[in-house]
N, C-alpha and C positions, 0 to 999 in steps of 0.2 A: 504494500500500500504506500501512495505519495504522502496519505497524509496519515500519522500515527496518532492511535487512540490519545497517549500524552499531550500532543500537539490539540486534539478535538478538545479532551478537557482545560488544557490551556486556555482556547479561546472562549470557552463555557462559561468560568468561573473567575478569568481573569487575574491581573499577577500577582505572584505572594507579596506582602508586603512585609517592611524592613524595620530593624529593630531604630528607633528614633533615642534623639536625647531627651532627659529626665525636661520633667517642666517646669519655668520657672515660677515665681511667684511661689503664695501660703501652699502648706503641703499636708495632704490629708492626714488626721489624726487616728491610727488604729487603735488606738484605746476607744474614741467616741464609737469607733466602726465597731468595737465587740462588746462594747454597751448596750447598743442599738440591736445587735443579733442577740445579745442574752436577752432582752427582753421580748423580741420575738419570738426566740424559741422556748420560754418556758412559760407559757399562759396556761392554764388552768386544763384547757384544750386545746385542742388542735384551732386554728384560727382558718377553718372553711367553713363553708356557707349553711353546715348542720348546727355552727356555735353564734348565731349570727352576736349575740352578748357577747363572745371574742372578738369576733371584727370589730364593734364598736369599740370597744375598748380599746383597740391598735388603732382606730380611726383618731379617738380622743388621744391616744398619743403621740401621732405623726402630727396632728393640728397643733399638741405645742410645742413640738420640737420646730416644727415649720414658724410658728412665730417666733422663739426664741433666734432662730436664728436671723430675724428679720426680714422675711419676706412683710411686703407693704399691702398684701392683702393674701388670706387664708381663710376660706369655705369652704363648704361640704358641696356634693351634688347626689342628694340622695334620689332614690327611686326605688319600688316597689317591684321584685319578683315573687309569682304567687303568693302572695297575700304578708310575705315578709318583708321589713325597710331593708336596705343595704344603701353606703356611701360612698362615693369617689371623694378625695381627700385634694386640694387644690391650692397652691401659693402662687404668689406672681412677686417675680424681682425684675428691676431697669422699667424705663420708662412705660406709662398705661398703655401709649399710642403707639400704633404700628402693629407690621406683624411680628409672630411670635414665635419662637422656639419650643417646641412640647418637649419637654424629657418624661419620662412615665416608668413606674416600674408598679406590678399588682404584689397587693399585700396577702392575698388566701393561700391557701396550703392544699394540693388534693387529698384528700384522707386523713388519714390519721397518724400525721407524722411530724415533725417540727420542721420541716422546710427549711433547714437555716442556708442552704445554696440555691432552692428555689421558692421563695424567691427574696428570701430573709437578704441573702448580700445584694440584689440590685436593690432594695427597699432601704437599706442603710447606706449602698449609697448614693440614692436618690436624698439622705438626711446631711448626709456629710457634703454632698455638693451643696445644700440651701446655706448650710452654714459658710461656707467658702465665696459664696455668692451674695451673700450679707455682708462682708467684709469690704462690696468691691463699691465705692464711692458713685460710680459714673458706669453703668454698662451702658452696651453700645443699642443693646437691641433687648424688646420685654421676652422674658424667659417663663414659661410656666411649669411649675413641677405639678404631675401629677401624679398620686398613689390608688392604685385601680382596683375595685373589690372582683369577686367574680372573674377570673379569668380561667379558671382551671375548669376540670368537669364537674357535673356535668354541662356547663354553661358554655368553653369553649364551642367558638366559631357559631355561637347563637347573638343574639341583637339585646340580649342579657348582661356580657359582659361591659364590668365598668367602662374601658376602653373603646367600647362599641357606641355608650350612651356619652361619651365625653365626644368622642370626633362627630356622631350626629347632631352634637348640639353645638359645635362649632360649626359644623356645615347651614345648619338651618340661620343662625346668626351671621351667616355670613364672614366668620373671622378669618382674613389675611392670616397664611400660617406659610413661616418658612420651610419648615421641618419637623418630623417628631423622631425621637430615638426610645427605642423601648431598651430597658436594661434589665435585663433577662441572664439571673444566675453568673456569676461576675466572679465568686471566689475558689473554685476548685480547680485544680492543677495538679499535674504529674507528669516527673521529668523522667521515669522510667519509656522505654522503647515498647511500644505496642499501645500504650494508654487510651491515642486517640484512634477513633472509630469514622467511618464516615458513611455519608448516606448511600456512595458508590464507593467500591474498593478501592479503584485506581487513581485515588484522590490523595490517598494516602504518600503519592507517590512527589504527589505537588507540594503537600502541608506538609508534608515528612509525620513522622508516628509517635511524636509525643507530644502529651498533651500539655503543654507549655505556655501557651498565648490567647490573645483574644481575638474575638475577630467581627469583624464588622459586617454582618448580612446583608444582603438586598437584592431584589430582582431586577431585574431586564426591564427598563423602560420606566426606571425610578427616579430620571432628571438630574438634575446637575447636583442637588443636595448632596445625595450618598456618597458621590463620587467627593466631592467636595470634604464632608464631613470625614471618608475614610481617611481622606491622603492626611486631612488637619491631624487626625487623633494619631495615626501613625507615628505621623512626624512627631508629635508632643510625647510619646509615648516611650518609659525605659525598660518596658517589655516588650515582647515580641507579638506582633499586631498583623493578623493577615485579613485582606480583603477576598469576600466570598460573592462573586456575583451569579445568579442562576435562575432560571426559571421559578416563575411563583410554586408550580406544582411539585418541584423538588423534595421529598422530606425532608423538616424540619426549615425550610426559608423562610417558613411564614408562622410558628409553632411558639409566637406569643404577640404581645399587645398591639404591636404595628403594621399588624395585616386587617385592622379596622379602621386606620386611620387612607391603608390602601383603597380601603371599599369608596371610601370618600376623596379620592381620588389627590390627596395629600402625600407627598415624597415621606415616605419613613424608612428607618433603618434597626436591624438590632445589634445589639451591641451584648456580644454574649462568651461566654467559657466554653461554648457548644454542648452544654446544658449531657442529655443523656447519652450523647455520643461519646463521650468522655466520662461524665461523672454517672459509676456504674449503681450507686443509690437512688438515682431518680426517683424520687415518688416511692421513696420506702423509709424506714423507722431509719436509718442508719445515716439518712441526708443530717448528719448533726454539725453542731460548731466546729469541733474539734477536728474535723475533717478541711476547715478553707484554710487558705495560707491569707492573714492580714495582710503582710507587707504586700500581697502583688495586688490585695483588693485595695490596698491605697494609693497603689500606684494607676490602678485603673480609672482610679477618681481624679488622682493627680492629671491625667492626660485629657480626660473629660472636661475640667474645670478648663485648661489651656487653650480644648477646641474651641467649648464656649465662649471664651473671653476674645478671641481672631473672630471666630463670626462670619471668615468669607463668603456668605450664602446667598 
């Protein structure tokens, strides 16, 4: 053959990306980031949509961690699935006017398990970026965090998910939106050979086979954003950051919050560990704390805050 499978996925999924320098500016605190996970993971219950008195109670806690750290406005967006309330949890930093940047990460758990890699570390640090983001006098452009209930099943890919009723209510308001990034399981790693897994074998051959880095998702026909946001976080970034581009119907390219804000026809990306392709606890008792490495979920904050703050979008 002229042209070799290598080569096909090459042009697929587009090029690996390169290990960047540390970022400057304040630099995420892993003490705040395993505060924020111990009090995730040890609630009473499990914090999914059977404990809805859990969610609230992580909702009530995200709201005053989001104020403390100064966001200039923090509300709820509650709504009703069968006949129970549930809320999306919502801050806004930098100027009211214009459009906006969504960062998003959901706060439920599937089952019966403590979640602290899904999705306990993007949720903390979706905390530790407001705090970093309170600090910053002057941004360039308004930022909205939002914490998403309902993402898991059985609600996935239904018009139930928080994420689902957050981008239809910016679509019907009509809000100018630059970009959303969903932060999707952020602190599991392993530097052993074989660790990472992929949704086609011969990919492995692109990423190489440990599960070492992060990586930035998106499909085909996702605009200047992603492209944008990957090269940013890359370059800010003092771990190892590969870009994954590929069909929506791919497993797992679309397998959290930012394939709603797709429905709506907004540039999203995720920003992930690659979740169960790697981290072989997925969605079992054993997703504990003691399993994430701090320093690399800080440094993942570290390069998120960096992209943030350039804003070329």
């Amino acid at each position: 053959m002229k042209t070799s499978l290598l080569g096909l996925l090459l042009l697929l999924v587009g090029r690996v990306g390169a290990i960047g320098l540390p970022a400057p500016g304040p630099a995420a605190d892993t003490a705040r980031l395993r505060q924020h996970l111990l009090f995730l993971t040890t609630t009473p219950q499990p914090r999914n949509y059977q404990h809805p008195v859990v969610l609230d109670s992580v909702a009530a806690y995200l709201a005053r961690q989001l104020r403390a750290a100064g966001a200039y406005e923090v509300g709820e967006q509650p709504y009703v699935v069968e006949g129970g309330s549930y809320r999306n949890v919502l801050a806004s930093f930098g100027p009211a006017e214009g459009p906006r940047l969504i960062i998003g990460a959901h706060y439920d758990v599937c089952g019966e398990q403590p979640g602290a890699d899904d999705n306990g570390t993007g949720v903390a640090a979706l905390l530790e970026l407001a705090r970093l983001l309170g600090q910053q006098p002057h941004l360039p452009y308004r930022i909205d965090l939002v914490a998403y209930t309902l993402e898991e099943p059985p609600f996935f890919r239904t018009p139930q998910m928080g994420s689902y009723v957050h981008a239809a209510a910016l679509n019907a308001a009509g809000v100018p939106v630059r970009g959303m990034v969903a932060l999707e399981m952020l602190g599991y790693y392993d530097d052993r050979r074989g660790s990472q897994h992929y949704p086609i074998g011969p990919l492995k051959f692109i990423y190489g086979s440990r599960g070492n880095y992060l990586t930035v998702a998106q499909k085909f026909g996702n605009g200047r954003f992603g492209r944008r946001f990957a090269r940013g976080y890359r370059a800010a970034a003092a771990l190892p950051v590969k870009r994954f581009k590929a069909p929506a119907w791919l497993p797992g390219i679309d397998f959290s919050d930012h394939l709603n804000y797709w429905k709506f026809r907004y540039p999203a990306v995720l920003l992930t560990d690659t979740a169960f392709y790697r981290n072989r606890r997925y969605h079992q008792a054993g997703d504990t704390l003691a399993r994430l490495d701090m320093r690399r979920l800080g440094l993942a904050v570290d390069a998120l805050m960096a992209t943030v703050l350039v804003g070329a979008y």
